[in-house]
N, C-alpha and C positions, 0 to 999 in steps of 0.2 A: 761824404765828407764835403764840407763849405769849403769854397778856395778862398783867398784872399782880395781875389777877383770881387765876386757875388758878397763879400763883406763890405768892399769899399761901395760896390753899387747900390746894396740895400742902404747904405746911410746916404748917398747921393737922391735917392729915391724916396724916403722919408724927409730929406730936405726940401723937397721942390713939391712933396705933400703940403709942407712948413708953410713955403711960400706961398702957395696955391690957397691953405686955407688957415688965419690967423689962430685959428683955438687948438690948432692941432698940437696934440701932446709932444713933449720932448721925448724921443727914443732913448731909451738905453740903451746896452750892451745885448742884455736878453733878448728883447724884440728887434735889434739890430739882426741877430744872428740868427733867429724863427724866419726875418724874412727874407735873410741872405738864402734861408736855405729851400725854400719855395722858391725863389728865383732861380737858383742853382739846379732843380728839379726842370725847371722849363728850358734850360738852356738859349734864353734871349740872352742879348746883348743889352748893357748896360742903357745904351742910346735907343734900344727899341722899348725897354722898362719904361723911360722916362717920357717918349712919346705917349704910352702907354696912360701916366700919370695926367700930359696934358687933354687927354682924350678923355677921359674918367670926370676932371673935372670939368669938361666943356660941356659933354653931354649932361653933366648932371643941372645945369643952369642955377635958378635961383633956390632949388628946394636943399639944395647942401650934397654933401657926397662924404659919407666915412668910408674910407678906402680898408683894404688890408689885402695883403699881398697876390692872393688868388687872383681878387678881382682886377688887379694893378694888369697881372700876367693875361686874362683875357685882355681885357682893352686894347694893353701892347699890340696882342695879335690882330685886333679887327684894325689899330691903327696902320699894322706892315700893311696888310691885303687892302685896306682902301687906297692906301700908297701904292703899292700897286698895280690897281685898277685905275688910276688916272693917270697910267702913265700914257703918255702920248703912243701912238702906234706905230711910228719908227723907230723911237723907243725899244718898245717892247719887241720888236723885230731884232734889234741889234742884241738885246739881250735874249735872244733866243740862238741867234746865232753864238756869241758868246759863251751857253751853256752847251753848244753840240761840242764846238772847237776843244775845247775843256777835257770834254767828255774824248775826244778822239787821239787829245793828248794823256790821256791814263786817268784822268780824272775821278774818281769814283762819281754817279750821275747825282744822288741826295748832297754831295760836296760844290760840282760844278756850279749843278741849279742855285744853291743859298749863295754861291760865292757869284755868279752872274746875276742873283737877284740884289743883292747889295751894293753890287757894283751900281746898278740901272736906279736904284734908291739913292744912291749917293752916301752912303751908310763905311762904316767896316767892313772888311771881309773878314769872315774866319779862319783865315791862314794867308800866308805871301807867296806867291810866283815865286822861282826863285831866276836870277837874271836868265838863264838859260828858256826857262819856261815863257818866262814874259817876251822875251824874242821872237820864239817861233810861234806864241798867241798871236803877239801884233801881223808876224810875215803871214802867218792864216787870215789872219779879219782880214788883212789888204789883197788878199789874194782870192778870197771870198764877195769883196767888193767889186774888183775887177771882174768876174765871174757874173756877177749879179748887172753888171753894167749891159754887158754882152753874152747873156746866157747861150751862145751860139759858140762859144770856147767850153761850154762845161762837154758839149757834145760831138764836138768835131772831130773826127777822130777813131772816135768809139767803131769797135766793129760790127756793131750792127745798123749804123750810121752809112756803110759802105754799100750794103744791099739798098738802098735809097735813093743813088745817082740816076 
């Protein structure tokens, strides 16, 4: 079943076809709903479709590009993972941390990772912390930080730390 979600996105995503290329046909209803429901299949976000679009038609330069929805939904994806892969590498550190902390607060790990990869994209995420959750995310990074400054606190202590004097 199409939600109402992937309806409103397919006509946002056929409009920025519109823009992108002057001859493109007006959608109907029908072909509204065919490519609502191929996107609804891939489960992207409205903002990774339309990334999606402008990647389809950059690549395709001056020879033209007829889009339809399959093709829309690849793109999208080669456009997330070159996103990315350029992320800088503190970056991508923080969002790795990000996706453990997630994870060790109950997180399911396929939930964490998307929801730390969007976060480090600057995107949506697919669900909200709730204030309780976002608390003790923030008091773990900051205490993870701390950690990381003086990795000589993660170990201090430990009992087999003791046989080492």
């Amino acid at each position: 079943m199409t939600t109402d979600y992937y309806i409103d996105t397919a006509g946002k995503v056929l409009a920025k076809c519109a823009g992108n290329d002057p001859w493109f046909p007006q959608g109907g209803e029908a072909i509204i709903h065919a490519w609502a429901e191929v996107f609804a299949e891939s489960g992207l976000a409205c903002e990774d479709l339309e990334a999606g679009v402008a990647r389809a038609y950059l690549k395709a330069g001056d020879d033209g590009y007829k889009p339809l929805p399959g093709s829309i939904v690849r793109h999208a994806k080669e456009a997330y993972f070159e996103q990315l892969h350029s992320l800088p590498e503190d970056r991508r550190a923080l969002m790795e941390e990000a996706n453990h902390i997630l994870q060790e607060m109950g997180i399911a790990p396929p939930d964490a990772h998307r929801f730390a990869r969007r976060v480090a994209l600057g995107r949506s995420t697919p669900f909200r912390l709730t204030d309780e959750q976002d608390t003790e995310f923030r008091r773990r990074m900051i205490e993870r930080r701390h950690l990381t400054a003086d990795p000589r606190k993660a170990i201090v202590g430990g009992y087999w730390f003791k046989g080492l004097k």
